[in-house]
MITOR-36915 format. One record per atom (N, C-alpha, C): residue number from 0; residue in one letter; atom name; z negated, x, y negated. Coordinates in Angstrom, 2 decimals, padded with zeros to 5 digits. Atoms other than C-alpha are relative to their C-alpha. Layout:
// MITOR-36915
ATOM  num  residuo  atomo       pz       px       py
ATOM  NUM        a     CA        Z        X        Y
...
***
This chain:
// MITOR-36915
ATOM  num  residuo  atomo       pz       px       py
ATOM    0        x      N   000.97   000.34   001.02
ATOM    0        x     CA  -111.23   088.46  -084.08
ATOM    0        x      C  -000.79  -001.22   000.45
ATOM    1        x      N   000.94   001.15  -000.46
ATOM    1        x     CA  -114.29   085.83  -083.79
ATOM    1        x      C  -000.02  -000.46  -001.39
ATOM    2        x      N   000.33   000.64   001.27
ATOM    2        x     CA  -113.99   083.27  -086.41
ATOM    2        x      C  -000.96  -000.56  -000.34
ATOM    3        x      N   001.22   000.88   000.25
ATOM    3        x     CA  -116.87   081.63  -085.87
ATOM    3        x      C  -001.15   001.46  -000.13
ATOM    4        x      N   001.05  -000.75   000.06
ATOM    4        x     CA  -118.84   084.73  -085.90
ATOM    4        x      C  -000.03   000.75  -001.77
ATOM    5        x      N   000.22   000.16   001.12
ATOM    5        x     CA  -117.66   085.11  -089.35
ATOM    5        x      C   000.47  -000.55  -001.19
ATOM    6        x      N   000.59   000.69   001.30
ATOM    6        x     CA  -118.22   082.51  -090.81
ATOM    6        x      C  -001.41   000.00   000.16
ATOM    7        x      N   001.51   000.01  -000.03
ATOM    7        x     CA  -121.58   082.64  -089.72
ATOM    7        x      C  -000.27   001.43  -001.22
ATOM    8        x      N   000.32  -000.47   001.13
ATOM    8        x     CA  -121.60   085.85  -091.84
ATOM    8        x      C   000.45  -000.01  -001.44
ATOM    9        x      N  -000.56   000.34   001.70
ATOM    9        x     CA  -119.84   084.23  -094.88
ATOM    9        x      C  -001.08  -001.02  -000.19
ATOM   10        x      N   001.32   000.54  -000.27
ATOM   10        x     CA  -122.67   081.87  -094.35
ATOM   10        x      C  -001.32   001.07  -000.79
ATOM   11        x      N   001.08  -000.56  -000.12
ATOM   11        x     CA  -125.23   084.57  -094.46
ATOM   11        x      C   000.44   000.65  -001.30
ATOM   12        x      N  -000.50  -000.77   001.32
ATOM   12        x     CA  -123.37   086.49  -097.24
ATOM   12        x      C  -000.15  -000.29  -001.52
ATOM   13        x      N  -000.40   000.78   000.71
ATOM   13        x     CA  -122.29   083.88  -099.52
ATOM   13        x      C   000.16  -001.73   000.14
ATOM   14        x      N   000.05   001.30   000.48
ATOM   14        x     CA  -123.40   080.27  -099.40
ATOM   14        x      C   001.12  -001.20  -000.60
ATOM   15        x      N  -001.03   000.69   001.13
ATOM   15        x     CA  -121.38   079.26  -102.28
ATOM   15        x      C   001.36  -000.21   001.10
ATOM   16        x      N  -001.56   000.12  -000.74
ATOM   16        x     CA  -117.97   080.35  -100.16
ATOM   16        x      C   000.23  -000.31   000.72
ATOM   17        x      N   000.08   001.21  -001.56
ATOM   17        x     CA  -118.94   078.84  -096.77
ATOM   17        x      C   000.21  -001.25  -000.39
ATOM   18        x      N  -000.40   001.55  -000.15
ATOM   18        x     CA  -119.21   075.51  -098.64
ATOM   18        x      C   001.53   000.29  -000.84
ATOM   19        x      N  -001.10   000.29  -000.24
ATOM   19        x     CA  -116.13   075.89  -100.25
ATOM   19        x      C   001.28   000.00   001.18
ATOM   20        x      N  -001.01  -000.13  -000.93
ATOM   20        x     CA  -114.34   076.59  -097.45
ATOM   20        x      C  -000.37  -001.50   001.27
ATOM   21        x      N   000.10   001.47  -001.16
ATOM   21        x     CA  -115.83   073.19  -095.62
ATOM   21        x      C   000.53  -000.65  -000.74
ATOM   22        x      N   000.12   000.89   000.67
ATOM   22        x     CA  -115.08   071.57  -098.48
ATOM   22        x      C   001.47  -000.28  -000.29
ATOM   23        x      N  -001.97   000.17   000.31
ATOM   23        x     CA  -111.27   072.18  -099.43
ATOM   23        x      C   001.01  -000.16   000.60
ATOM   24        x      N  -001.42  -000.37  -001.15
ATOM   24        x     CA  -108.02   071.42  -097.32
ATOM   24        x      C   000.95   001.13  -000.50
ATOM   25        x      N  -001.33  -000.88   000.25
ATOM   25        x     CA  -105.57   073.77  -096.67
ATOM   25        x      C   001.71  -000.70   000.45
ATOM   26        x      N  -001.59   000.57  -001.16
ATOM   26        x     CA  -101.87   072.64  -095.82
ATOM   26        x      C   000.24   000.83   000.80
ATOM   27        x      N  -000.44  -000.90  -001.32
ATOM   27        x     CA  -100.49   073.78  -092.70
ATOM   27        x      C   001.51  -000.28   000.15
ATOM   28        x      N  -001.53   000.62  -000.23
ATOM   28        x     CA  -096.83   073.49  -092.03
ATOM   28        x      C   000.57   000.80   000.88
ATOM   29        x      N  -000.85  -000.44  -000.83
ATOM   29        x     CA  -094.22   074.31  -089.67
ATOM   29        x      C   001.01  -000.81   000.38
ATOM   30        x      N  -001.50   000.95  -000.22
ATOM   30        x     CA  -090.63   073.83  -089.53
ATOM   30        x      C   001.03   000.93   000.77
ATOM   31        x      N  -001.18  -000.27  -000.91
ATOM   31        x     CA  -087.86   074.60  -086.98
ATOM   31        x      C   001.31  -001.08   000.14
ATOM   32        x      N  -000.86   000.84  -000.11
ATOM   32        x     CA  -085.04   072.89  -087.30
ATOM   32        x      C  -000.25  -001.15  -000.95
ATOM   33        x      N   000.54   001.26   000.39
ATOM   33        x     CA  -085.38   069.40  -087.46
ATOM   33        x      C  -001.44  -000.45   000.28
ATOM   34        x      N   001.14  -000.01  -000.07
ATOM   34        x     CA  -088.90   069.79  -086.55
ATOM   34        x      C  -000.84   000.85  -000.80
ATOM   35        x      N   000.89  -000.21   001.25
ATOM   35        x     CA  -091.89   069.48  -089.32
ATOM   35        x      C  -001.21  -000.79   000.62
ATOM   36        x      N   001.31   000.16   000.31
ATOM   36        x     CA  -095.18   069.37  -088.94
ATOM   36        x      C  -000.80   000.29  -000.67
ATOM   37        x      N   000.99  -000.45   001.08
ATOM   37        x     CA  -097.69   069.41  -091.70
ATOM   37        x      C  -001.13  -000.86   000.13
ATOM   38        x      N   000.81   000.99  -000.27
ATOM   38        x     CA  -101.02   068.61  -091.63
ATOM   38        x      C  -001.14   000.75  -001.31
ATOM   39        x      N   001.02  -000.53   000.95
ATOM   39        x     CA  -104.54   069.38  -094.05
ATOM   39        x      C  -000.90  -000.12   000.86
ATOM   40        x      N   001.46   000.27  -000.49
ATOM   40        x     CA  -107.46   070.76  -092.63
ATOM   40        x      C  -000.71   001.14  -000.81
ATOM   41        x      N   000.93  -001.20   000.61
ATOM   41        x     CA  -110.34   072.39  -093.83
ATOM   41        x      C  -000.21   001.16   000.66
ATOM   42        x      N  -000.09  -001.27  -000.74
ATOM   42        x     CA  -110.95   076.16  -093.01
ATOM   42        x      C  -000.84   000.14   000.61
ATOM   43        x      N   001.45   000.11  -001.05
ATOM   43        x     CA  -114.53   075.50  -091.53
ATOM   43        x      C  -000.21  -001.64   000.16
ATOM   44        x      N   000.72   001.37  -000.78
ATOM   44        x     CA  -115.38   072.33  -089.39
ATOM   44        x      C  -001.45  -000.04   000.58
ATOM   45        x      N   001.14   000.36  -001.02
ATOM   45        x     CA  -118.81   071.04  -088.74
ATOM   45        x      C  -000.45  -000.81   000.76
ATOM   46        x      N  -000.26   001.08  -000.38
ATOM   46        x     CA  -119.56   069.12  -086.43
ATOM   46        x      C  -001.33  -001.23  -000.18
ATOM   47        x      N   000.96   000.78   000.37
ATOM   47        x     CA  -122.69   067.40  -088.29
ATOM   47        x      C  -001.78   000.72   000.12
ATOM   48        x      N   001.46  -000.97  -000.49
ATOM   48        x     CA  -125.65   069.59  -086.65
ATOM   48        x      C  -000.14   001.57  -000.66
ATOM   49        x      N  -000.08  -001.48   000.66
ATOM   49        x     CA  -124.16   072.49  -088.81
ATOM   49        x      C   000.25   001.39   001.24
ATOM   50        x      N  -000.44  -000.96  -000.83
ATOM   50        x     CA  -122.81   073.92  -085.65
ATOM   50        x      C   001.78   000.25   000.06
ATOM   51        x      N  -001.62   000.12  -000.04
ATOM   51        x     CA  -118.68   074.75  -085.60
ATOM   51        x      C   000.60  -000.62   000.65
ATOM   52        x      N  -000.51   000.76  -001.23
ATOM   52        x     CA  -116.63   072.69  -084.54
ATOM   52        x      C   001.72   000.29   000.19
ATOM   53        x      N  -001.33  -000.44   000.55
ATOM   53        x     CA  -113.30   074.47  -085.67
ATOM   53        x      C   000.11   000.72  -001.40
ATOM   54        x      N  -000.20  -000.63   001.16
ATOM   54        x     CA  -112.23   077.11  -087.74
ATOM   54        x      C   001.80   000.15   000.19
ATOM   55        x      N  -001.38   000.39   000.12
ATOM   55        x     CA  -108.94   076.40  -088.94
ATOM   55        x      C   000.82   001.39  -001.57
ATOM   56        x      N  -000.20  -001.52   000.40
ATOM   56        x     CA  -107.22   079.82  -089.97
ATOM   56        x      C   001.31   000.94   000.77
ATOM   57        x      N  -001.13  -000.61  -000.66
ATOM   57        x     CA  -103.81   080.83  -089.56
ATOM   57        x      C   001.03   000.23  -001.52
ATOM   58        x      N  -000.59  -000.20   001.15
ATOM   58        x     CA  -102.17   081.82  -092.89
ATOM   58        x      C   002.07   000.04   000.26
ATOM   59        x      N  -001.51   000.14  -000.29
ATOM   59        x     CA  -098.60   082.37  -091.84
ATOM   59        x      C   000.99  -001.69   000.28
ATOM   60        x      N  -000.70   001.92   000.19
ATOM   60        x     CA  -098.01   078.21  -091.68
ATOM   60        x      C  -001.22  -000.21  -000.56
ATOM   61        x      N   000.41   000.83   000.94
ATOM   61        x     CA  -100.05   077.48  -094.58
ATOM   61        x      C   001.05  -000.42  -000.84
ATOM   62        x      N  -000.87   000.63   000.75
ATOM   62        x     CA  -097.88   075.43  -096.97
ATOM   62        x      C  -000.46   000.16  -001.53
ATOM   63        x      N   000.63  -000.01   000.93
ATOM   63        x     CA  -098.56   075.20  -100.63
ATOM   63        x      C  -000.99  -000.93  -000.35
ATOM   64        x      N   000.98   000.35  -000.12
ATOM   64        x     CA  -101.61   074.51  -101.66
ATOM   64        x      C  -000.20  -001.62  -001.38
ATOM   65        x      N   000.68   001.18   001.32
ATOM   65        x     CA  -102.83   070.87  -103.50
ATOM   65        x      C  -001.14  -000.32  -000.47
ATOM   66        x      N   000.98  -000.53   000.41
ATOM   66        x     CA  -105.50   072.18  -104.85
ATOM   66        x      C  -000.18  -000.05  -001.64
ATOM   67        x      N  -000.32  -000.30   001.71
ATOM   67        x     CA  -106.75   071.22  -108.65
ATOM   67        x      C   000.04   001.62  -000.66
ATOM   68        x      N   000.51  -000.79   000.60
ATOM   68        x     CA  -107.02   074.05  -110.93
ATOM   68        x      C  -001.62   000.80   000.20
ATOM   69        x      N   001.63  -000.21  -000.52
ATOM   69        x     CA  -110.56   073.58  -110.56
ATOM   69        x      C  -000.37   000.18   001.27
ATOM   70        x      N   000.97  -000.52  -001.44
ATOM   70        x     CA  -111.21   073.73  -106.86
ATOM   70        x      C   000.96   001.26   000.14
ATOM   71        x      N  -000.69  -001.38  -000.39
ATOM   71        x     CA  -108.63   076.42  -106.36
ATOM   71        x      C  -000.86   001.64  -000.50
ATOM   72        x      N   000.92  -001.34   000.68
ATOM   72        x     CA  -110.90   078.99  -108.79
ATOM   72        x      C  -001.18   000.05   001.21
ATOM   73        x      N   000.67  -000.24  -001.26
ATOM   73        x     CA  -113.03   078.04  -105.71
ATOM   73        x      C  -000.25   000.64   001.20
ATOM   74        x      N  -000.71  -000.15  -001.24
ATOM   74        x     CA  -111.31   078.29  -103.03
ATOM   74        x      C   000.55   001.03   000.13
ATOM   75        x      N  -000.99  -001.65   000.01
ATOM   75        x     CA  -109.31   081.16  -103.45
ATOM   75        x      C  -001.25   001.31   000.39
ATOM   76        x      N   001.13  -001.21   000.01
ATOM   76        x     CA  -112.55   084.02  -104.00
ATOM   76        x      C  -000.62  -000.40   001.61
ATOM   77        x      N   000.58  -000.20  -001.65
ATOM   77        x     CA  -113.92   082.49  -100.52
ATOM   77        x      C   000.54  -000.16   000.91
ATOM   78        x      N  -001.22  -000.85  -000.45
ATOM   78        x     CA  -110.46   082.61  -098.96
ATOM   78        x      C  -000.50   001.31   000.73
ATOM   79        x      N  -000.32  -001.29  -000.28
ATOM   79        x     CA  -110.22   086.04  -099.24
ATOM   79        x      C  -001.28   000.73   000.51
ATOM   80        x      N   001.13  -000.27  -000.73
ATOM   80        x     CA  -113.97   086.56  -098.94
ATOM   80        x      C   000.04   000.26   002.00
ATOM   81        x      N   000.00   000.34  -001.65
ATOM   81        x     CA  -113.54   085.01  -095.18
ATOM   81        x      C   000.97   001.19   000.38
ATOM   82        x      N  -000.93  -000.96  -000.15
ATOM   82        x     CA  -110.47   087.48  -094.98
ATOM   82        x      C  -000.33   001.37   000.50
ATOM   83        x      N   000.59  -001.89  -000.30
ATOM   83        x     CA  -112.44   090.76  -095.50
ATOM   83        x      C  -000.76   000.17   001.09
ATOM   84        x      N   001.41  -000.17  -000.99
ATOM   84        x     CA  -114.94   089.67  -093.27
ATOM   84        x      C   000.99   000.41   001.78
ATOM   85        x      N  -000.34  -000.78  -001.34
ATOM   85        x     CA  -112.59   089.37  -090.43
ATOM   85        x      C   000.70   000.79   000.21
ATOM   86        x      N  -000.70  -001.78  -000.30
ATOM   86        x     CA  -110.23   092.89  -091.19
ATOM   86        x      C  -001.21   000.86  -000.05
ATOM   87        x      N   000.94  -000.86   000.18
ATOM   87        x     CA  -113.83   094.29  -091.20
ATOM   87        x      C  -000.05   000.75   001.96
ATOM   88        x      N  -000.64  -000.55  -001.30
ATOM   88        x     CA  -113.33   097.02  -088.23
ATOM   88        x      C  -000.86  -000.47   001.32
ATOM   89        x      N   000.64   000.56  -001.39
ATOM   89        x     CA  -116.06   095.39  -085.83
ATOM   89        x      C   000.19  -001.43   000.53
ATOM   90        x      N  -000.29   002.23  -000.13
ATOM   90        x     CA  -114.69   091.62  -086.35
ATOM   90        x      C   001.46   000.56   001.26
ATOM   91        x      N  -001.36  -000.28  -000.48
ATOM   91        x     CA  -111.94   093.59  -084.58
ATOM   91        x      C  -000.42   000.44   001.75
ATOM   92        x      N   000.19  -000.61  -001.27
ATOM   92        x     CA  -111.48   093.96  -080.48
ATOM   92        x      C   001.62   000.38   000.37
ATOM   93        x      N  -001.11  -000.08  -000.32
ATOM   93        x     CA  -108.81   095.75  -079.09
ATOM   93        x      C  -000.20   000.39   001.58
ATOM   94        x      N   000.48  -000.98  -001.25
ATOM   94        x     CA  -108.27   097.11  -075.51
ATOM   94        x      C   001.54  -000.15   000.42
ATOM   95        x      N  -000.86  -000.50  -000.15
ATOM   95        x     CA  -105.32   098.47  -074.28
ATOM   95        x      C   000.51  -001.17   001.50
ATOM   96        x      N  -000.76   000.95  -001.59
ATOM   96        x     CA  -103.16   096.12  -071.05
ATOM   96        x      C   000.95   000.98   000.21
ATOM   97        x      N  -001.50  -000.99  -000.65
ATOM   97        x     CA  -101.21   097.79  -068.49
ATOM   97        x      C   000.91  -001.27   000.71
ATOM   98        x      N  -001.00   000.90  -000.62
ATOM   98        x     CA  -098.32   096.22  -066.86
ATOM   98        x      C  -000.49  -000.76   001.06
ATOM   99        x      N   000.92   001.27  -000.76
ATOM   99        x     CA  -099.57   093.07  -065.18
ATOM   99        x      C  -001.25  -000.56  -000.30
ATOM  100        x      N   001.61   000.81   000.43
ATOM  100        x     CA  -102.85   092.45  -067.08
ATOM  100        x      C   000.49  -001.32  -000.59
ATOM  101        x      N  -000.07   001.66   000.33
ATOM  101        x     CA  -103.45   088.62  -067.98
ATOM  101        x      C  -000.89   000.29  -000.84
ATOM  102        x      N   000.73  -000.10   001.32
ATOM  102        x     CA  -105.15   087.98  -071.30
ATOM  102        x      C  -000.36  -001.89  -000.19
ATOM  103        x      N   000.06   001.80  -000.03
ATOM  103        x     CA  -106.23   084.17  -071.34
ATOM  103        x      C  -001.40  -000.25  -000.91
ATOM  104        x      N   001.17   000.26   000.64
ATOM  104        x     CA  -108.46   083.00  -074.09
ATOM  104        x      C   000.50  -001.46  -001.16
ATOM  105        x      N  -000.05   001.44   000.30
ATOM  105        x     CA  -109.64   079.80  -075.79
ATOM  105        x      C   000.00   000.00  -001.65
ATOM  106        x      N  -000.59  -000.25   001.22
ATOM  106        x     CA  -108.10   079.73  -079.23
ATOM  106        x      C  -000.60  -001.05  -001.04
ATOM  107        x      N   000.33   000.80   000.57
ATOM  107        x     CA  -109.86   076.49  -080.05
ATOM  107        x      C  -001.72  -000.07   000.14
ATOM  108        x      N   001.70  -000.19  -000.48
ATOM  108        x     CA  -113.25   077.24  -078.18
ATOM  108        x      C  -000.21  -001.50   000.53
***
């Protein structure tokens, strides 16, 4: 999936849900053991020029959310918005590896 390619069309879509999603933290967490890390970031980073500078998007170590009432009615609809966009079947690449292919890609850009 290309995250930055959509948010550019949650951008183009929906306005409203691009800025919430610059606008709200998410928790992140992860624990093994005696090792915890938690941190808050927002789900879209800009880096001032309105170009990306990180899309922060991994649901499986999100933590619960501290989110009022009020921004959550926000946050949540452009969530899932961002969601559809990338199970949408062209946000999707697949290609098949045979034994010995290398797959190396930049997760942070």
């Amino acid at each position: 999936m290309d995250s930055f390619t959509a948010a550019k069309i949650l951008k183009d879509e929906n306005p409203e849900h691009y800025q919430a999603l610059k606008e709200y933290p998410v928790v992140f967490h992860y624990r093994r053991g005696d090792h915890h890390r938690r941190y808050e970031r927002r789900t879209i980073e800009e880096d001032g020029r309105n170009e990306y500078l990180r899309i922060n998007y991994a649901p499986p170590f999100q933590g619960p959310s501290l989110l009022s009432p009020a921004h959550a009615a926000r946050f949540y609809p452009a969530f899932a918005a961002f969601e559809k966009i990338l199970a949408r079947e062209d946000m999707t690449y697949r290609v098949r590896l045979n034994d010995g292919d290398l797959v190396i890609f930049n997760n942070r850009r």
